[in-house]
N, CA, C and O atoms as a GROMACS GRO file, in nm:
protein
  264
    1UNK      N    1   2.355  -1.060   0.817
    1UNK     CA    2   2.323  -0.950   0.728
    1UNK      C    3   2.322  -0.820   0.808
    1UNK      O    4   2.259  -0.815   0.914
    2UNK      N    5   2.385  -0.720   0.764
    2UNK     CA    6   2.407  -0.589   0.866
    2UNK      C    7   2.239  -0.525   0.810
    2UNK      O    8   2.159  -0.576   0.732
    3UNK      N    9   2.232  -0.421   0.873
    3UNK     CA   10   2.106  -0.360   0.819
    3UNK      C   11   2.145  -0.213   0.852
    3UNK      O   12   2.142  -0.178   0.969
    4UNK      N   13   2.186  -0.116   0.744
    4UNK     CA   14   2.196  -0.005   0.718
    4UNK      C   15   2.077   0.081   0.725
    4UNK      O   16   1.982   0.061   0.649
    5UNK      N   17   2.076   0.193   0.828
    5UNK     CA   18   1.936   0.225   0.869
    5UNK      C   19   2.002   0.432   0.858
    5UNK      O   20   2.106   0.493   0.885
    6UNK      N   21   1.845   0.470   0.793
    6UNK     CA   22   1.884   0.618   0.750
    6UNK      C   23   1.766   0.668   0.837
    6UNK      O   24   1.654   0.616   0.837
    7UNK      N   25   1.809   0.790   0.923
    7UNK     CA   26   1.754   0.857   0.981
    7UNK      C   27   1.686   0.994   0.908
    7UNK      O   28   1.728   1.110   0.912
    8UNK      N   29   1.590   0.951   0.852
    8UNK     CA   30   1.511   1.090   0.791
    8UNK      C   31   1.494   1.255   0.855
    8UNK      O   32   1.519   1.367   0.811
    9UNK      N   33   1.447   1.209   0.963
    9UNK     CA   34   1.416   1.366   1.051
    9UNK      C   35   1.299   1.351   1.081
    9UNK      O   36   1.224   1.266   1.032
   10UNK      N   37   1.267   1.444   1.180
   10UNK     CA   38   1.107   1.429   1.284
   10UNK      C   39   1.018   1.535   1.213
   10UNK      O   40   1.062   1.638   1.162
   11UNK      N   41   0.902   1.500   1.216
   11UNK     CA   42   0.838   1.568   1.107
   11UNK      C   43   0.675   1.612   1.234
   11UNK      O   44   0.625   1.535   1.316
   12UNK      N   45   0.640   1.728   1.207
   12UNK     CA   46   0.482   1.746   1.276
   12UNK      C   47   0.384   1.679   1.233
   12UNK      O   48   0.415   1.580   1.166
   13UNK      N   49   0.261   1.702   1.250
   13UNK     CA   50   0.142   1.628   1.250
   13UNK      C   51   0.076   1.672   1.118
   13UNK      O   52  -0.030   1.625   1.078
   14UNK      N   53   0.151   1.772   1.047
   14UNK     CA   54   0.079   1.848   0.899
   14UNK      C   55   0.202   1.764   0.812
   14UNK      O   56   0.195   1.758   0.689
   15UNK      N   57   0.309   1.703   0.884
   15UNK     CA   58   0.403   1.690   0.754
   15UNK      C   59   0.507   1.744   0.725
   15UNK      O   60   0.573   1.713   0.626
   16UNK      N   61   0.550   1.868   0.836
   16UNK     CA   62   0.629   1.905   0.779
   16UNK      C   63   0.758   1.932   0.872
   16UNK      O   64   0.749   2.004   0.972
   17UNK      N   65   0.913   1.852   0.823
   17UNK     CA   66   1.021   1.858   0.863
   17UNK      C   67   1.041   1.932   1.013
   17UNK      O   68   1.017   2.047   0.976
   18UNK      N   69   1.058   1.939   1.100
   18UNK     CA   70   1.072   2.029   1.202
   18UNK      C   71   1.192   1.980   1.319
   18UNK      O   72   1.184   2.010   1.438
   19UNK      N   73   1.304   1.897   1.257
   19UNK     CA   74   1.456   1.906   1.260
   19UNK      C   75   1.473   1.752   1.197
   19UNK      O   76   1.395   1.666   1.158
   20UNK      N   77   1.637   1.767   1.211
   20UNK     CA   78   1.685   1.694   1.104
   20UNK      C   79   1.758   1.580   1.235
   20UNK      O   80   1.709   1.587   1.348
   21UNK      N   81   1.866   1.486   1.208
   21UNK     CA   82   1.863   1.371   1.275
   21UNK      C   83   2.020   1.401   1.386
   21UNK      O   84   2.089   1.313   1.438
   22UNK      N   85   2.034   1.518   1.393
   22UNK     CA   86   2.176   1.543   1.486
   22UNK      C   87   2.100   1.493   1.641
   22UNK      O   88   2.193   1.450   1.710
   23UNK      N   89   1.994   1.485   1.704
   23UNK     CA   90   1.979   1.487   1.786
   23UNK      C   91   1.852   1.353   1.809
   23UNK      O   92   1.756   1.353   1.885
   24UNK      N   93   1.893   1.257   1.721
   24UNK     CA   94   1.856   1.161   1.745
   24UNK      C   95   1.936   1.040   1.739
   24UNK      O   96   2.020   1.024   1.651
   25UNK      N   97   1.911   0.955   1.832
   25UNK     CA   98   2.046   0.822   1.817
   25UNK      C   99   1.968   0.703   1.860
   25UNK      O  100   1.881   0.708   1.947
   26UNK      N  101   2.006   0.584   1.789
   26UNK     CA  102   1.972   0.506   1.772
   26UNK      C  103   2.022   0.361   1.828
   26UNK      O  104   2.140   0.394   1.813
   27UNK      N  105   2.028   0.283   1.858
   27UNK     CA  106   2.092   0.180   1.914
   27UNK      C  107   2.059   0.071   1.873
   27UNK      O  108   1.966   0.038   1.946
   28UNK      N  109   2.082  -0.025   1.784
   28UNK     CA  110   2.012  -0.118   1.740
   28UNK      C  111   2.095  -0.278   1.838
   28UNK      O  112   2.201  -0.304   1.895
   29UNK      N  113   1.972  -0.344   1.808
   29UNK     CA  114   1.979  -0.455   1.919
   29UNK      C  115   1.997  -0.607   1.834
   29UNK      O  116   2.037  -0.620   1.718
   30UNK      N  117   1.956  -0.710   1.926
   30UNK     CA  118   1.949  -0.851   1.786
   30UNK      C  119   1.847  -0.826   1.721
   30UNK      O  120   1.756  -0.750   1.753
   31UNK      N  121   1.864  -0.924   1.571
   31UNK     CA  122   1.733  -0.965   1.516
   31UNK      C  123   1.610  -0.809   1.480
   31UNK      O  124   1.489  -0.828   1.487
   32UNK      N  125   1.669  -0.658   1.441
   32UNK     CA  126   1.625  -0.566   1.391
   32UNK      C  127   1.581  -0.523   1.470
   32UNK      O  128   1.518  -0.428   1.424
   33UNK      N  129   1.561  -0.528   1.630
   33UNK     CA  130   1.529  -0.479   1.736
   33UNK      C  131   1.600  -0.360   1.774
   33UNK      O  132   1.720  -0.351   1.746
   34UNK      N  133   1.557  -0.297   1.816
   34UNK     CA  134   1.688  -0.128   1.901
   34UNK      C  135   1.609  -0.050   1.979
   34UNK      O  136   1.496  -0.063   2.026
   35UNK      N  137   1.735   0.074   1.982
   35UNK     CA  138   1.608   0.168   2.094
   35UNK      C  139   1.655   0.300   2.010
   35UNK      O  140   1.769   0.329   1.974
   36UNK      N  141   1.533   0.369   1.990
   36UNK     CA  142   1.561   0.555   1.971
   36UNK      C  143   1.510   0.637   2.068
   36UNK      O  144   1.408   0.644   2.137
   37UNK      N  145   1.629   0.706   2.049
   37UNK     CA  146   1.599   0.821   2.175
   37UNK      C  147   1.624   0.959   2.085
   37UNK      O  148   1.714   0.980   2.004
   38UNK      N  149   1.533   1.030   2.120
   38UNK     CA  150   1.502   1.162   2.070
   38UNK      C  151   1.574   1.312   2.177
   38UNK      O  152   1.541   1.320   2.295
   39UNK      N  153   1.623   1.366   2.144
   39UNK     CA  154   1.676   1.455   2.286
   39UNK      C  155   1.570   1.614   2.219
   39UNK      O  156   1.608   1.688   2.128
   40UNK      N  157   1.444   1.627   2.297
   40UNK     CA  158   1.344   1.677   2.205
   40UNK      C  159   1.322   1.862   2.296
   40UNK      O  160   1.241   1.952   2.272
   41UNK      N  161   1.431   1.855   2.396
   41UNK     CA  162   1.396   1.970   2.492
   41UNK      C  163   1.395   2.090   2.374
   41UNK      O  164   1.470   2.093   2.276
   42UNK      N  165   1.280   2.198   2.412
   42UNK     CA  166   1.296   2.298   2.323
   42UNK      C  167   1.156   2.282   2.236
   42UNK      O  168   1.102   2.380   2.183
   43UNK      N  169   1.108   2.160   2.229
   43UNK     CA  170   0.998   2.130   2.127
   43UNK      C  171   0.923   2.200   2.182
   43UNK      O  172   0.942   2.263   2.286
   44UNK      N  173   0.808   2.194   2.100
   44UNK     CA  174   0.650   2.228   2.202
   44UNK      C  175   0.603   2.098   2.176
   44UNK      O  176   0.638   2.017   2.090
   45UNK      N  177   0.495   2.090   2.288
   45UNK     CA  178   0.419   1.983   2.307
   45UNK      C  179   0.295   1.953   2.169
   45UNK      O  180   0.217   2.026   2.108
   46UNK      N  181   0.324   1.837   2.165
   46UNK     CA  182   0.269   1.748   2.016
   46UNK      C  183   0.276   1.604   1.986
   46UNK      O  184   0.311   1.516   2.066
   47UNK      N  185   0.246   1.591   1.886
   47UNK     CA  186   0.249   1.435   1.825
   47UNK      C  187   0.403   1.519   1.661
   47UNK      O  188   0.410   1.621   1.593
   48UNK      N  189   0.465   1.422   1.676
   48UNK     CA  190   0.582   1.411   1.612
   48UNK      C  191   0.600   1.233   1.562
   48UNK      O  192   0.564   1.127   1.615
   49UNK      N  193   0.665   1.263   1.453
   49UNK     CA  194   0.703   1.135   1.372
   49UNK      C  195   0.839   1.132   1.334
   49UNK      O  196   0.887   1.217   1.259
   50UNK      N  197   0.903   1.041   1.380
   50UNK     CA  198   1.032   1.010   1.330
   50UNK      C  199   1.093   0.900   1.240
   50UNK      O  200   1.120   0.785   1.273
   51UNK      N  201   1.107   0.959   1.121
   51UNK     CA  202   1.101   0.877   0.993
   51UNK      C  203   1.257   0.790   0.968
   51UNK      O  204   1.372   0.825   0.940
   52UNK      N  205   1.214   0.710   0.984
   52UNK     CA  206   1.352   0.592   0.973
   52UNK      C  207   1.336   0.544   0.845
   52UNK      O  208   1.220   0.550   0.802
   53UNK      N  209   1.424   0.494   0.769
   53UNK     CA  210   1.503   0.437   0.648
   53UNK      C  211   1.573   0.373   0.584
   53UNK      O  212   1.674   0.418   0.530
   54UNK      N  213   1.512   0.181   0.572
   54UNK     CA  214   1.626   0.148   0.499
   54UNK      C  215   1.670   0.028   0.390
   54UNK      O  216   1.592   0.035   0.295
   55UNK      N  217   1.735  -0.044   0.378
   55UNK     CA  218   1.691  -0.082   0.222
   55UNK      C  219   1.580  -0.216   0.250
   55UNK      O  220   1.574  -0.316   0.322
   56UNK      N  221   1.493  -0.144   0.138
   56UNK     CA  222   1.370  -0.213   0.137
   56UNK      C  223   1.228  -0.193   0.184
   56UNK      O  224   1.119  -0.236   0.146
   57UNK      N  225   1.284  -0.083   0.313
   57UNK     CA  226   1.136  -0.047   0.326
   57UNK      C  227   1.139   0.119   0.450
   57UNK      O  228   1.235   0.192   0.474
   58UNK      N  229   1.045   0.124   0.484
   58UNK     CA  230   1.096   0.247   0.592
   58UNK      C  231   0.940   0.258   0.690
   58UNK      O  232   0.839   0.191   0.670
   59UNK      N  233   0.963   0.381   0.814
   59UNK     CA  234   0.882   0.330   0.907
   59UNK      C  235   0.843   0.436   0.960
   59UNK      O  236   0.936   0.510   0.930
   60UNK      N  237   0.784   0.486   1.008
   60UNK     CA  238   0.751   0.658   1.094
   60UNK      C  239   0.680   0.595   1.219
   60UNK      O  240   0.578   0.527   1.232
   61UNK      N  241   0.783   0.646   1.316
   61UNK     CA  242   0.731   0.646   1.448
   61UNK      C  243   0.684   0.755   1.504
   61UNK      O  244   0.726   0.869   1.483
   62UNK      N  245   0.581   0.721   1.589
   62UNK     CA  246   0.511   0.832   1.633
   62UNK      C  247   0.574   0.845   1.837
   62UNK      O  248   0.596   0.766   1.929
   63UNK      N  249   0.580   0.991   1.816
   63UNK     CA  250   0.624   1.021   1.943
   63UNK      C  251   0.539   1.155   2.002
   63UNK      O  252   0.506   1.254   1.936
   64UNK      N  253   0.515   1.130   2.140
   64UNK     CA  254   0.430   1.238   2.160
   64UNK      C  255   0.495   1.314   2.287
   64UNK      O  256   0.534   1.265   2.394
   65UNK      N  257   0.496   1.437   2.246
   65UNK     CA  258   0.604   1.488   2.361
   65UNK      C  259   0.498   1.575   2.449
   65UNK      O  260   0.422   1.642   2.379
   66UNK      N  261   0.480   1.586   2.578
   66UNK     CA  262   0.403   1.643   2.673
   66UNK      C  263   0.483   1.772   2.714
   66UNK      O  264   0.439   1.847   2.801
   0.00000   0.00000   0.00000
């Protein structure tokens, strides 16, 4: 079964959008496993969520950039 996965965008700690998914990539592995990497230079330092997407359910990871 393939698993089609939608990259939402990284969002702040209030909720709100603060970029979209050009600069995030994803690598998926066996069995729904993978790796994301965020290329986040430019941010300010925070807690960030990166909202993944896909059929059936979806997931927000939390990333904290120093």
């Amino acid at each position: 079964m393939e698993i089609i996965l939608a990259i939402d965008g990284v969002y702040d700690s209030m909720g709100r959008k603060v970029e979209g998914k050009e600069r995030i990539r994803v690598t998926l592995r066996d069995k729904g496993y993978g790796e994301l990497e965020w290329e986040c230079s430019g941010v300010p330092a925070g807690v960030y969520f990166i909202l993944l997407r896909w059929a059936g359910g979806s997931e927000s990871v939390p990333v904290v950039v120093e």
